[in-house]
C-alpha positions as CSV (number, residue, x, y, z in Angstrom):
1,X,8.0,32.5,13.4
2,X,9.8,33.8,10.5
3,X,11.5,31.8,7.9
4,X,13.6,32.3,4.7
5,X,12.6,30.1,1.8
6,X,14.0,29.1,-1.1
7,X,13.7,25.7,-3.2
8,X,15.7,23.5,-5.6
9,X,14.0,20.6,-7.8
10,X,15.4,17.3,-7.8
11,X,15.6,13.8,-9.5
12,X,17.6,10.4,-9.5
13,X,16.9,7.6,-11.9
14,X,16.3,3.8,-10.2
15,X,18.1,1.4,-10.4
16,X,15.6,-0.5,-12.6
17,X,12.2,0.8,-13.2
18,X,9.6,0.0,-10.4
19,X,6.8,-1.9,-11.8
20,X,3.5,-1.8,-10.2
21,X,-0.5,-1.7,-11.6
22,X,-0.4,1.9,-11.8
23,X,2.8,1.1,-14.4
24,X,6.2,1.5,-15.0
25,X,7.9,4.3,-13.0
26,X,12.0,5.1,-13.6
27,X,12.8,8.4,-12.3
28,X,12.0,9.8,-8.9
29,X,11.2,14.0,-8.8
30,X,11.5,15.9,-6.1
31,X,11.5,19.6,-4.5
32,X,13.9,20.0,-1.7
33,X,13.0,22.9,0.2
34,X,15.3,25.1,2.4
35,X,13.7,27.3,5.8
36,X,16.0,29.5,7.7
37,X,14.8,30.8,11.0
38,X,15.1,33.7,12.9
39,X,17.9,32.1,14.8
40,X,19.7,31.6,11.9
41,X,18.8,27.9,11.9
42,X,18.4,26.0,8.5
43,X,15.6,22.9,7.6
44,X,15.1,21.2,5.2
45,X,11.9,19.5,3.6
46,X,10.9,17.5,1.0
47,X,8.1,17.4,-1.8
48,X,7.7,14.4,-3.2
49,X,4.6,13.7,-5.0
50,X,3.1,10.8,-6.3
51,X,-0.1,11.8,-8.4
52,X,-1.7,8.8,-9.7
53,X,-1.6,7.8,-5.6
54,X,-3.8,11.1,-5.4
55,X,-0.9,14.1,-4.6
56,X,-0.7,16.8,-6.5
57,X,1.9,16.6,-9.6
58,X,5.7,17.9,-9.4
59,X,4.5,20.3,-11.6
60,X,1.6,21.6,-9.4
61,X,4.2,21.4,-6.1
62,X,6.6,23.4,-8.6
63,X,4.3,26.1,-9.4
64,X,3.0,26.5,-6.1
65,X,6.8,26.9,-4.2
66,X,7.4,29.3,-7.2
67,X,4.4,31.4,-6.2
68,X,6.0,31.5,-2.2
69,X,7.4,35.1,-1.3
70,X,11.1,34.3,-0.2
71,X,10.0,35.2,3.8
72,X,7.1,33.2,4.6
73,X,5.5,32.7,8.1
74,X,4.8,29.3,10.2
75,X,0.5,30.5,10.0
76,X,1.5,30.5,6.2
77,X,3.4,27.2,6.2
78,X,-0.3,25.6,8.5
79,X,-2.2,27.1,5.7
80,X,-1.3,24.9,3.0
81,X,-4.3,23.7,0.8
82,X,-5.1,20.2,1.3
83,X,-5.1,19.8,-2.6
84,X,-1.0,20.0,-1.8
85,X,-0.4,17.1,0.7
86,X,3.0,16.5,-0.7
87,X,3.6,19.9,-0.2
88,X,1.9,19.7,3.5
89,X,4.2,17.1,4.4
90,X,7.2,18.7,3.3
91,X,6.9,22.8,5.3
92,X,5.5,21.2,8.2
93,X,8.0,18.5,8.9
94,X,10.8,21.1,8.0
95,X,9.1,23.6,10.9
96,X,8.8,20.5,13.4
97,X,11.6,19.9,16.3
98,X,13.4,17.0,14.8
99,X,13.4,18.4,11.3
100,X,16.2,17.8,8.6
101,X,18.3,20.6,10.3
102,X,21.9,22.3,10.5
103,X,23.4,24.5,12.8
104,X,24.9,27.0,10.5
105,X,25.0,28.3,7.0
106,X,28.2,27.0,6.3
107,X,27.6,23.2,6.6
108,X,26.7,20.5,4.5
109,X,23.5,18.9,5.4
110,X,23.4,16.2,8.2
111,X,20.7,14.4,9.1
112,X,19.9,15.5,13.2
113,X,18.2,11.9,14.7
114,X,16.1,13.1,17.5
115,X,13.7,11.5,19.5
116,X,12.0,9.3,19.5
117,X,14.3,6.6,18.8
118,X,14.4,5.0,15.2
119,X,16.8,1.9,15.9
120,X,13.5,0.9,17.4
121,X,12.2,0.3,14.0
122,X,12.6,-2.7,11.8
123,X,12.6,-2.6,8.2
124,X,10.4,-4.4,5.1
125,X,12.4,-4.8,1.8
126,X,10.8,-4.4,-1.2
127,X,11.5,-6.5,-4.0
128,X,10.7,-6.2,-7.6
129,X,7.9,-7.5,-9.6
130,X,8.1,-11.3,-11.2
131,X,10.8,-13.5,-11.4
132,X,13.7,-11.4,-10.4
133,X,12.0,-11.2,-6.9
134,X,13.3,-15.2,-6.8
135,X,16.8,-13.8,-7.0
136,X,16.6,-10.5,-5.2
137,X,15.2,-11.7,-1.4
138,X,18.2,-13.7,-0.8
139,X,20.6,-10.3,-0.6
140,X,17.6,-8.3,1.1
141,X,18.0,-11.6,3.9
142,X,22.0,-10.9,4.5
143,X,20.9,-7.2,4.5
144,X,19.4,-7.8,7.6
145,X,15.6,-7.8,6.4
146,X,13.3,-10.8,7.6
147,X,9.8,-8.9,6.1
148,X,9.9,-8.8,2.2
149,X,7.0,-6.6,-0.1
150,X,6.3,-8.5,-3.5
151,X,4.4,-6.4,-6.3
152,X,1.0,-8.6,-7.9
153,X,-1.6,-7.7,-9.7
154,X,1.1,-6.5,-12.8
155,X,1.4,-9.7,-14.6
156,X,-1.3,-12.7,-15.7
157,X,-2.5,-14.2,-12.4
158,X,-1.3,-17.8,-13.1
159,X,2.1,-16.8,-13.8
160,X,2.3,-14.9,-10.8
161,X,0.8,-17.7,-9.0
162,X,3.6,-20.0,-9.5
163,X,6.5,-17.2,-9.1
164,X,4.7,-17.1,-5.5
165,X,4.8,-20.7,-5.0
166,X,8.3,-20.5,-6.1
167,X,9.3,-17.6,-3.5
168,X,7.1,-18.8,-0.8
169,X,9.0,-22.4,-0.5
170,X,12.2,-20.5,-0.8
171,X,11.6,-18.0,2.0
172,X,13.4,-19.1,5.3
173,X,10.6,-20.0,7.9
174,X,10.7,-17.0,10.3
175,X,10.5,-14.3,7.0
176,X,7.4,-12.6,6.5
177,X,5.7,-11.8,3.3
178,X,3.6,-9.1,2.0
179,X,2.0,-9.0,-1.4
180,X,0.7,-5.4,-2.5
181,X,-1.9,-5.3,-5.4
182,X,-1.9,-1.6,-6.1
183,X,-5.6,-2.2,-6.8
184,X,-5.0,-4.1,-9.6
185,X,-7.1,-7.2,-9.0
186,X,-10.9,-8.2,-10.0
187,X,-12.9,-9.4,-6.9
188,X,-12.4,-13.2,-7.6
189,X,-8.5,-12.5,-8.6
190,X,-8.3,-11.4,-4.6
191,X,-10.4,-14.4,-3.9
192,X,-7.8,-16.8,-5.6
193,X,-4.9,-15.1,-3.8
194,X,-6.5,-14.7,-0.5
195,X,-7.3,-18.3,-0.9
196,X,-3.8,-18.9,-1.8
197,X,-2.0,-17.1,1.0
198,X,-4.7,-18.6,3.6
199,X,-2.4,-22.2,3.2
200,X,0.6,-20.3,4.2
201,X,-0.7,-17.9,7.5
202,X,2.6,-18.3,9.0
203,X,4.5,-16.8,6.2
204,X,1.9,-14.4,5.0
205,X,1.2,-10.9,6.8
206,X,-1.2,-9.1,4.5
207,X,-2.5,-8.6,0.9
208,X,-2.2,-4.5,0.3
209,X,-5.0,-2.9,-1.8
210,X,-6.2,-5.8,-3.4
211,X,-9.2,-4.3,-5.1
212,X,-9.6,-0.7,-6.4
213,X,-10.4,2.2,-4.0
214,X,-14.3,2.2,-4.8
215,X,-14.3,-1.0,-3.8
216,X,-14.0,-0.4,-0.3
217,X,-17.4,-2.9,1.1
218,X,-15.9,-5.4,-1.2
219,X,-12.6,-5.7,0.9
220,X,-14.7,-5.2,4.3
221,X,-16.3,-8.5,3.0
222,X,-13.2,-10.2,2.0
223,X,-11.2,-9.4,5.1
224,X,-13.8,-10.6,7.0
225,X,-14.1,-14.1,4.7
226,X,-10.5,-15.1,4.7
227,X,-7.5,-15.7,7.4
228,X,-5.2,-13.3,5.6
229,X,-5.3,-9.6,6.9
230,X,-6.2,-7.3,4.0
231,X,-4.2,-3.6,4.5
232,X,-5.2,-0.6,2.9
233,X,-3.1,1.6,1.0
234,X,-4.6,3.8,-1.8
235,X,-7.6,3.8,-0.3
236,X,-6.1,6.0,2.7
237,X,-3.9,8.0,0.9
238,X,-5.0,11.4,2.8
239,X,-6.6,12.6,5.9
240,X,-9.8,12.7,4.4
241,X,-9.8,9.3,3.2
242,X,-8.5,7.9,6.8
243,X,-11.1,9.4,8.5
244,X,-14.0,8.6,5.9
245,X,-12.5,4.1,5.8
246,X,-12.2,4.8,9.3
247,X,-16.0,6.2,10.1
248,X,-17.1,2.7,7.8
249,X,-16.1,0.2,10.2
250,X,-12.6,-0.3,8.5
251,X,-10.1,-1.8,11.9
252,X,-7.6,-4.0,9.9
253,X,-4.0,-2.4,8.3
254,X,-3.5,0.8,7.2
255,X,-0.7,1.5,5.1
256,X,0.0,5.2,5.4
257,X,2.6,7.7,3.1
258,X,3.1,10.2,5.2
259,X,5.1,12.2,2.6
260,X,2.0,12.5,0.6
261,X,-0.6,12.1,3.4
262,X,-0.9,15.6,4.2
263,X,-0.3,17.5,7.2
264,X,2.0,15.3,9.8
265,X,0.3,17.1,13.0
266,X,-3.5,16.3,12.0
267,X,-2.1,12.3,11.1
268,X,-0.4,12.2,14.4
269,X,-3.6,13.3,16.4
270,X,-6.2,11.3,14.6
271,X,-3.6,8.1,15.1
272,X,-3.2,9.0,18.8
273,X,-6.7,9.3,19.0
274,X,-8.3,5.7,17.4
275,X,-4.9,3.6,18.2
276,X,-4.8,2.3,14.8
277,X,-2.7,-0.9,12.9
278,X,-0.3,1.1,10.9
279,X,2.1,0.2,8.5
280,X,4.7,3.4,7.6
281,X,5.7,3.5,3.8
282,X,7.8,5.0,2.2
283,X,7.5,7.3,-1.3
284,X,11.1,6.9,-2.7
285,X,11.9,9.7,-1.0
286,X,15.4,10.8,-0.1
287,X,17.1,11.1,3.6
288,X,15.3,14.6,4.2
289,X,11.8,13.3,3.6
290,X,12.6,9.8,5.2
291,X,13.6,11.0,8.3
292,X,10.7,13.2,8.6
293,X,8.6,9.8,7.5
294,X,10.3,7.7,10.0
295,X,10.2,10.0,13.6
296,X,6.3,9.5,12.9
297,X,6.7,5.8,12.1
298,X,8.6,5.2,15.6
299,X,6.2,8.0,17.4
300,X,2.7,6.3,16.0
301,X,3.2,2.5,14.9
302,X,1.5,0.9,18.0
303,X,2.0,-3.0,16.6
304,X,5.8,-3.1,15.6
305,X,5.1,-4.0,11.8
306,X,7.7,-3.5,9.7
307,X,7.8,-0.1,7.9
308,X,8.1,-0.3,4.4
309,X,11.3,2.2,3.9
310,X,13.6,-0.9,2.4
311,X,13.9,0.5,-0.8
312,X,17.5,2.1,-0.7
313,X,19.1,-1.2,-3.4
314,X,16.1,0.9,-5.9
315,X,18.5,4.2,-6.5
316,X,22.5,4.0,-7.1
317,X,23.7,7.7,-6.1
318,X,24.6,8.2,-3.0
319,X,23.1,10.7,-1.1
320,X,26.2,12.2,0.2
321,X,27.2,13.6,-2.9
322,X,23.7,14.8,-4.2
323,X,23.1,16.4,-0.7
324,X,26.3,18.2,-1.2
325,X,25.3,19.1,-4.5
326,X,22.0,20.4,-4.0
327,X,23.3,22.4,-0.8
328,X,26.2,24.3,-3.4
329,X,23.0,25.4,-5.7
330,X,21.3,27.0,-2.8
């Protein structure tokens, strides 16, 4: 196969800046890349890197699309470095059957929902960091969400202590809760929270990254020590490091971003392969990259967690009008 390729770099501001351990992030970048087939057919796929989770940069993705010959081949497309799993994520998907797709030249972009079924899925909302997250679960609820993601590890541990206290008690009884550390915590920080969330199993689904990636043996132990599942995130944020958590004994959550994972054929057979607890995140990417996200969310999750793609209330544009937009430039 035979494609046409050309590329168009994006960005959108949040809403308010998202604040994690890895710092304060305000504006989203992207590639959106176009394919056109033999058959005349157009794709779409998206690059959307997040470096300091292990990606490549925008400006590494940037150079290498600029370096792409305007016809490129599908062997071409399969022969992407892994060094560029952003960049994996985004020809492959585009080349797969349920891709971002439109049946003409003439169209705006629509979004083609193919199997397998995504109104199976159900959704986590994130909510932001510290106090505001007090105010902000109550419009996620009459949204529809009943899983909510809190950010810890980004302010000092007592004062997020009682803001969880606060949002615990508050929480209706059949809402979930998952706190995501980024990595951010020191072994008996994790201790004090695991601790912490132990009193409230119910409510509590998982800790996220709680320690630092070369602390893997460290979480093996804690997950083993307390009643509150521990999920990896970072620590799995490729193939490579699937496979190597995997090899260790690791059988709790994984967290997996498939738009900077890599390739979405090699994820698909090593999760059809080992059955895995997966949890599908998003990247803050837009409706090209989420669909692509979400078709392997509803082909692979094998526990019906909630995938973490609740994150539209984070961006203000809608993506009518910068889909429009982007498709007048091409």
């Amino acid at each position: 196969m035979i494609y046409q390729f050309s590329f168009r770099y994006f960005s959108q501001k949040f809403t308010k800046p998202i604040i994690t351990n890895h710092g304060v992030w305000e504006i989203r970048e992207s590639i959106i890349i176009r394919l056109i087939d033999e058959k005349d057919q157009i794709t779409w796929g998206e690059i959307s890197p997040i470096s300091w989770f292990g990606s490549e940069t925008i400006e590494q993705a940037l150079d290498f699309c600029s370096q792409l010959p305007q016809t490129i081949t599908k062997e071409r497309i399969f022969d992407i470095p892994d060094k560029l799993p952003a960049c994996q994520f985004a020809f492959e998907s585009s080349t797969h059957a349920g891709g971002f797709r439109l049946c003409s030249r003439v169209r705006v972009p629509e979004a083609s929902f193919q199997s397998p079924n995504l109104t199976n899925l159900t959704y986590s909302g994130l909510l932001p960091a510290g106090k505001s997250a007090l105010n902000q679960w109550s419009n996620l609820w009459e949204q529809g969400y009943k899983t909510f993601k809190w950010k810890i590890g980004v302010n000092e541990i007592n004062q997020e202590l009682e803001i969880f206290d606060l949002l615990i008690s508050s929480l209706p009884t059949s809402a979930k809760l998952r706190l995501d550390a980024n990595g951010g915590l020191t072994y008996q920080q994790a201790k004090l929270w695991l601790q912490k969330c132990d009193q409230f199993s119910a409510k509590i689904e998982f800790i996220e990254q709680p320690l630092s990636i070369d602390k893997f043996t460290a979480m093996q132990e804690l997950s083993n020590l307390y009643l509150t599942p521990i999920a990896l995130d970072e620590s799995i944020a490729n193939l490579y490091q699937l496979e190597s958590c995997f090899q260790q004994g690791w059988r709790g959550i994984f967290v997996i971003k498939p738009g900077i994972f890599g390739s979405p054929s090699r994820l698909r057979e090593f999760c059809k392969q080992h059955q895995i607890d997966t949890v599908f995140s998003s990247v803050f990417e837009t409706e090209i990259g989420r669909q692509a996200s979400l078709q392997l969310a509803a082909e692979l999750s094998t526990n019906n967690r909630a995938v973490g793609f609740g994150i539209n209330h984070f961006f203000s544009q809608q993506e009518t009008n910068w889909l429009e937009s982007i498709w007048k430039t091409f």
